[in-house]
Structures are given as structure tokens and as C-alpha cells.
FIDRENTI-875823 format. One line per field, with one value per residue (C-alpha): x, y, z; residue number from 1; residue in one letter. Coordinates in Angstrom, 3 decimals. Layout:
<recs>
X	[X,...]
Y	[Y,...]
Z	[Z,...]
pos	[NUM,...]
code	[A,...]
</recs>
This chain:
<recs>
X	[7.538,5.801,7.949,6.991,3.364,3.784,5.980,3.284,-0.053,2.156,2.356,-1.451,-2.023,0.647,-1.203,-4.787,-3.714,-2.626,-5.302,-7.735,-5.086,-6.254,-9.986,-9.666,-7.772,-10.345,-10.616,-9.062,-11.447,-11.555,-10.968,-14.256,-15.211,-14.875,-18.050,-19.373,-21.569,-24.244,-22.567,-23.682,-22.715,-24.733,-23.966,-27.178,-26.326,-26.956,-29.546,-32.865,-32.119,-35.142,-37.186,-40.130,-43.288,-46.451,-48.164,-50.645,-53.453,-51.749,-50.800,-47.273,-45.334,-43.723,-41.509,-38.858,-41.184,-43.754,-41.387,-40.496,-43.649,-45.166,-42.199,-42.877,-46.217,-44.679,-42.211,-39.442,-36.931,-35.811,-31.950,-31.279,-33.014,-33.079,-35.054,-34.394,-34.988,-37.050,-40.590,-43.933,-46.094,-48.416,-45.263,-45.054,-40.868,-40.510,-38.516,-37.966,-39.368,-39.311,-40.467,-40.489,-40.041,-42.653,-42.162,-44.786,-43.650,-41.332,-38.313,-37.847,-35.431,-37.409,-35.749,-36.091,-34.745,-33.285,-31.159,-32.856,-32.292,-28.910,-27.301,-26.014,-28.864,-29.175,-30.546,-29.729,-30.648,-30.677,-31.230,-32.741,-29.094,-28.353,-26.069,-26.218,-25.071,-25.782,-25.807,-26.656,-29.832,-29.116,-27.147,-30.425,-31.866,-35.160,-35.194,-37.073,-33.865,-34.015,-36.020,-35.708,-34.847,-35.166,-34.259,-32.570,-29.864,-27.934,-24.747,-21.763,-19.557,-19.455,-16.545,-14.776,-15.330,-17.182,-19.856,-18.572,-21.195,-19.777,-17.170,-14.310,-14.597,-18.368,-20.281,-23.501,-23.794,-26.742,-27.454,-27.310,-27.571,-26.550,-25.500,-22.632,-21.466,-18.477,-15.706,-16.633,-20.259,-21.620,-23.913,-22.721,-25.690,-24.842,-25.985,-23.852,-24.700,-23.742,-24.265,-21.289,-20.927,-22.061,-18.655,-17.146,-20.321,-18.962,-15.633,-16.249,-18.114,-14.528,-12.573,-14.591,-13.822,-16.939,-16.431,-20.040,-22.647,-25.648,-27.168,-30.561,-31.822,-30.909,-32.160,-35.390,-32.860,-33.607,-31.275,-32.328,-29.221,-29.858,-26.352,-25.022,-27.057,-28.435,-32.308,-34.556,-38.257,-39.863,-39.925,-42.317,-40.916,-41.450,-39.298,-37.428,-34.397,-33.829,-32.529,-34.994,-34.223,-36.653,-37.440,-36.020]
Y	[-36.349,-33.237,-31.424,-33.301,-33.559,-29.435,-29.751,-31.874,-29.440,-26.859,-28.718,-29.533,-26.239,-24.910,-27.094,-25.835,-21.864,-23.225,-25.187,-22.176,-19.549,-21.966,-22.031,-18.460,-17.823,-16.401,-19.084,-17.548,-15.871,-18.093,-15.740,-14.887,-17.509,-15.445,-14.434,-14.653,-11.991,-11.772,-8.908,-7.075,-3.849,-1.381,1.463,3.861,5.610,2.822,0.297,0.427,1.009,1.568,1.265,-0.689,-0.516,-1.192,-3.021,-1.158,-1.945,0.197,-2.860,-3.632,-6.049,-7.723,-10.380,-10.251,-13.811,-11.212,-8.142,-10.597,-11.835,-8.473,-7.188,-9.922,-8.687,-5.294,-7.354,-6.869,-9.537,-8.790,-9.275,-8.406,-7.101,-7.394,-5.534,-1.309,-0.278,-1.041,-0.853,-1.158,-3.526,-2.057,-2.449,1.497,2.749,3.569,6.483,9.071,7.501,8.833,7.120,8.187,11.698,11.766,11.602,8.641,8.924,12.067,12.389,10.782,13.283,11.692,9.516,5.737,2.285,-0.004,0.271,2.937,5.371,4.675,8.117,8.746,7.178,8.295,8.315,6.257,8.018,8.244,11.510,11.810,12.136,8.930,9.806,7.706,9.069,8.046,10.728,11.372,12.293,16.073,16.584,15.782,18.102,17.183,18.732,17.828,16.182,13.160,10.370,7.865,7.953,5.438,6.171,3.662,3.371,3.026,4.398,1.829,4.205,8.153,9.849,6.514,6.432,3.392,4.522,5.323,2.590,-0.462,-2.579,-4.699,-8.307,-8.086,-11.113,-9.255,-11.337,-11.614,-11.515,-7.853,-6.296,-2.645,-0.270,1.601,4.329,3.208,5.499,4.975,5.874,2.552,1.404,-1.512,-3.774,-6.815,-9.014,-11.472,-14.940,-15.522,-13.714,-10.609,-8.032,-4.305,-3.735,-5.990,-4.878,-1.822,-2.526,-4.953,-1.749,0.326,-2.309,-2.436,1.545,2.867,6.119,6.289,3.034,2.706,0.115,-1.431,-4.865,-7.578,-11.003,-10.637,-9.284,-11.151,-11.174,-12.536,-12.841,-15.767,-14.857,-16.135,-18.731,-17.253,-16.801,-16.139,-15.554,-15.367,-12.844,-10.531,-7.014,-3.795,-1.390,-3.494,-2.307,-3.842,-3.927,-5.306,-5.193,-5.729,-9.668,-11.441]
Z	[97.889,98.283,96.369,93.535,94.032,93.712,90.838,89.129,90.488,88.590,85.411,85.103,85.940,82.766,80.747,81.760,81.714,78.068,77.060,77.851,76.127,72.675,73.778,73.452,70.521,68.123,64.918,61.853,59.598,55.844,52.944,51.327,47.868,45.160,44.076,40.065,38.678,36.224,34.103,31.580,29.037,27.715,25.543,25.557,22.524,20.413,22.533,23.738,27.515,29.094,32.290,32.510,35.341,33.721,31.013,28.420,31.362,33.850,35.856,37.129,34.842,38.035,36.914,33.595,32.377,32.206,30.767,28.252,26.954,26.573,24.627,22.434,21.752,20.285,18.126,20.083,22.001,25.407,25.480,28.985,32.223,36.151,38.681,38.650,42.302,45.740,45.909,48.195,48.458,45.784,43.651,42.732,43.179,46.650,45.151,41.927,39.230,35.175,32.244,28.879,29.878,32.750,36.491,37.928,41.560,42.968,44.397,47.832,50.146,53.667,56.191,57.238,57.559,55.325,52.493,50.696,53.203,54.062,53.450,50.174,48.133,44.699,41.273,37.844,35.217,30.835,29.138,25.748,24.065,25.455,27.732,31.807,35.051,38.788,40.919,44.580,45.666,47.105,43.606,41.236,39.394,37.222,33.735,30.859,29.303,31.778,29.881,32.396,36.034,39.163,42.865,45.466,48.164,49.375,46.886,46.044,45.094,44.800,43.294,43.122,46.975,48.489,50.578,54.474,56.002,54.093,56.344,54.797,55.589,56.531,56.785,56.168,53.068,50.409,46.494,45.209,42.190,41.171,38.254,37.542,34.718,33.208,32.083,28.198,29.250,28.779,31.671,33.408,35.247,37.531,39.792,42.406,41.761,44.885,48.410,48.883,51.198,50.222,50.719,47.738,45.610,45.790,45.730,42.446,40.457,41.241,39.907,36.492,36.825,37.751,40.189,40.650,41.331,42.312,44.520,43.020,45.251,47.829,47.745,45.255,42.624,39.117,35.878,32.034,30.038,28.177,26.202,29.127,30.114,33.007,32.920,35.419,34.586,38.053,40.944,42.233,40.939,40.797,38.266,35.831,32.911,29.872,26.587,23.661,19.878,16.809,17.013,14.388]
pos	[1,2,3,4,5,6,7,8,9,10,11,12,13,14,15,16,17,18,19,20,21,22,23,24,25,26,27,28,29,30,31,32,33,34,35,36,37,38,39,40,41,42,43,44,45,46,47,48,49,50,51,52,53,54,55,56,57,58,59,60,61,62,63,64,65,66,67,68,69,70,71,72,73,74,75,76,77,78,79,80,81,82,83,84,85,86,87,88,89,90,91,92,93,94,95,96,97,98,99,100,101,102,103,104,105,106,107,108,109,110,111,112,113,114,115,116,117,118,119,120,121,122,123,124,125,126,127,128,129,130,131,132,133,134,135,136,137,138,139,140,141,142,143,144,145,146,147,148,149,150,151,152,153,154,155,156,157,158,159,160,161,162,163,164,165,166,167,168,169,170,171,172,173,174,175,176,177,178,179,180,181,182,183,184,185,186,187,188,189,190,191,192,193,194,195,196,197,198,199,200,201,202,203,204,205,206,207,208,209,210,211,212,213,214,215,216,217,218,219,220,221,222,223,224,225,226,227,228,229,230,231,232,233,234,235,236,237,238,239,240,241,242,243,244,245,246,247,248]
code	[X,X,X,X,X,X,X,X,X,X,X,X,X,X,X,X,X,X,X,X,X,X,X,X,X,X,X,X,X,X,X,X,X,X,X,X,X,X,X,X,X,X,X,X,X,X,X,X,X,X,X,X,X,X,X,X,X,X,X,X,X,X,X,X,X,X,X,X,X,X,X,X,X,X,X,X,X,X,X,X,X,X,X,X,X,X,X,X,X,X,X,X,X,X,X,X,X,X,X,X,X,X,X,X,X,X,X,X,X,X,X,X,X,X,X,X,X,X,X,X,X,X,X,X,X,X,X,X,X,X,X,X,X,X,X,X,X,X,X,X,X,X,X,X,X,X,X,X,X,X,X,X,X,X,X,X,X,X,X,X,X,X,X,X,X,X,X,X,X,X,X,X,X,X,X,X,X,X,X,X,X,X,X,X,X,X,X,X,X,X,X,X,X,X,X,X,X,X,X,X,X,X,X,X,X,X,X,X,X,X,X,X,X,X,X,X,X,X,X,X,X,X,X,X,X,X,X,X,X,X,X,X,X,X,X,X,X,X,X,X,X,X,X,X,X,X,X,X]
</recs>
């Protein structure tokens, strides 16, 4: 009799030592949704790529409703834009800034947190030839060639390398937007529909062939391609990019 009372305290406790051995078992991981982008193409040579901060009363446009509207004004139809970089409360670029030639706010080598200052940062910038290139920050050189310039951080990819920081399978997840220099030299702009990882931002930019992106905005990020049905009017902005043609 006792022998089997042991035999059965042995059992239960099999059972137990097993039961906790599944309690522990980490749950598998799901695969990440795959994640839809708003996409766009633009070849600088031949469009009106430009960056956009203020209105013709010095005050910051703010939101692609507005960008739109005051393009409209000049005769001209916005086809595309988003949101070009992070900013301050006052709305001014919290880093390099050129338009039309002329540097508004400097070049921002300094130290912080957030993503802005998560080493490499860089620079997106046109030159009057219509050429694009992103850069890193250390490697920029002002010259009176650059029309148009904005600053952010962190880099997506440098030399077709995705930035160090950025961990595969992260579940740091939020809506991003960025901009990339494609092999042909077009620009390519996008922003997730969806929340993604810095790391599959940057990892989406390489696939499309971009060896150098540049990260532009989180969760504020905005994108007007009514091409595509996607338009979003609203936000609270501070550098914006677009492409406008004559209005029809």
C-alpha cells in the first residue's frame, strides 16, 4: 500500500514539474503583419521637389490642408507631400534647414535624446542641378549649390547598412515616415500606414534599393497622395516636401 501511495506522490509530482516546464515555455513570437506604405517617386530633374516652412506672412504652414490651399493661391496643385523633419514647439526644424538657396536654421552637430540624436543622423538634400542625396551629418558640407536641405535622425540606412541601433524583430512599433535616394536618382518618400519597427523601415528602403535613407517622423507623420487615395489634410507640422505642378 505504501508503495503505491509513493508511486502515485511521484506521478503528481511528474505532472506538476511538467505542468510548470509549459508555464514557462516562453509563447511563440507571431510573425509581424505585413505592413503597407504610402509610397511615392520623385525624379528631381523634372518635378517641383521642394521644401516648404512658411507662408508669404512668415508664419509656419503646419499642416499639408494648409500647404495645399496656399499652393492653390499661386496656381499650382499639390500632387504629393508629408512632413520633412522634427521640430520644436515654435515649429522652426530642430535641425539644418535650406530653402531656396538660404540656410533658416544651422546645422545641428549637439547631443540629446530622441530620435534625432541617435548617432548617425543626417541630412536630405536637392542641389540646384536637381540632383538628391542623404548624407550623414559629419559628411555635410554647405555650398551654395544645395537649394534645399532638412536635418533629422536617426539614419535608416548608410552605405546600404541599416543603422547599428535598430533590432530585428523589435516590437518598438509606430507610424514612420522617411526618404531614401534611389539608385536611378529619383527620391523615394514613404510613410507606413501601419506601425513598423525602425528596423523594417529601414530594412523596407534597402529592399526598394536605397543604400542611403533618411529617417523623417514617428507618429505625427502625414502623407497627401490623393493618386492613391490616401489624403490626409490635418496635423500640426513643421517642415513639409512636396511636389506641385501648374493647376489645370
Amino acid at each position: 500500500m505504501r508503495l503505491r501511495q509513493l508511486l502515485v506522490l511521484i506521478g503528481v509530482a511528474v505532472l506538476l514539474v511538467g505542468a510548470g516546464r509549459l508555464l514557462l515555455t516562453p509563447a511563440p513570437v507571431p510573425p509581424a503583419a505585413p505592413v503597407a506604405y504610402v509610397r511615392y517617386e520623385a525624379d528631381p530633374r523634372r518635378q517641383a521637389l521642394r521644401l516648404y516652412w512658411h507662408d508669404d506672412q512668415h508664419q509656419p504652414l503646419r499642416s499639408l490642408g494648409r500647404l495645399r490651399r496656399w499652393l492653390a493661391g499661386r496656381g499650382q496643385r499639390l500632387v504629393f507631400a508629408m512632413n520633412a523633419g522634427m521640430f520644436t514647439p515654435t515649429h522652426a526644424p530642430v535641425g539644418l534647414y535650406i530653402e531656396d538657396f538660404q540656410t533658416r536654421v544651422p546645422l545641428n552637430t549637439g547631443t540629446g535624446r530622441g530620435n534625432f540624436y541617435l548617432k548617425p543622423n543626417g541630412v536630405f538634400y536637392l542641389l540646384a542641378d536637381g540632383r538628391a542625396g542623404v548624407c550623414e551629418t559629419s559628411r555635410f558640407r554647405p555650398r551654395p549649390t544645395v537649394r534645399y536641405a532638412t536635418q533629422s535622425g536617426p539614419l535608416l540606412v548608410l552605405d546600404g547598412q541599416i543603422h547599428p541601433a535598430f533590432t530585428p524583430g523589435s516590437r518598438n512599433l509606430n507610424i514612420r515616415n522617411g526618404v531614401g535616394v534611389l539608385p536611378n536618382g529619383h527620391v523615394l518618400l514613404a510613410m507606413s500606414k501601419t506601425p513598423v519597427s525602425l528596423y523594417d523601415f529601414a530594412a523596407w528602403f534597402r529592399r526598394q534599393g536605397c543604400r542611403q535613407a533618411l529617417y523623417l517622423d514617428g507618429a505625427i507623420s502625414r502623407a497627401y497622395l490623393p493618386a492613391q487615395g490616401w489624403v490626409q489634410t490635418d496635423g500640426d507640422l513643421g517642415v513639409l516636401i512636396g511636389v506641385a505642378e501648374p493647376a489645370r
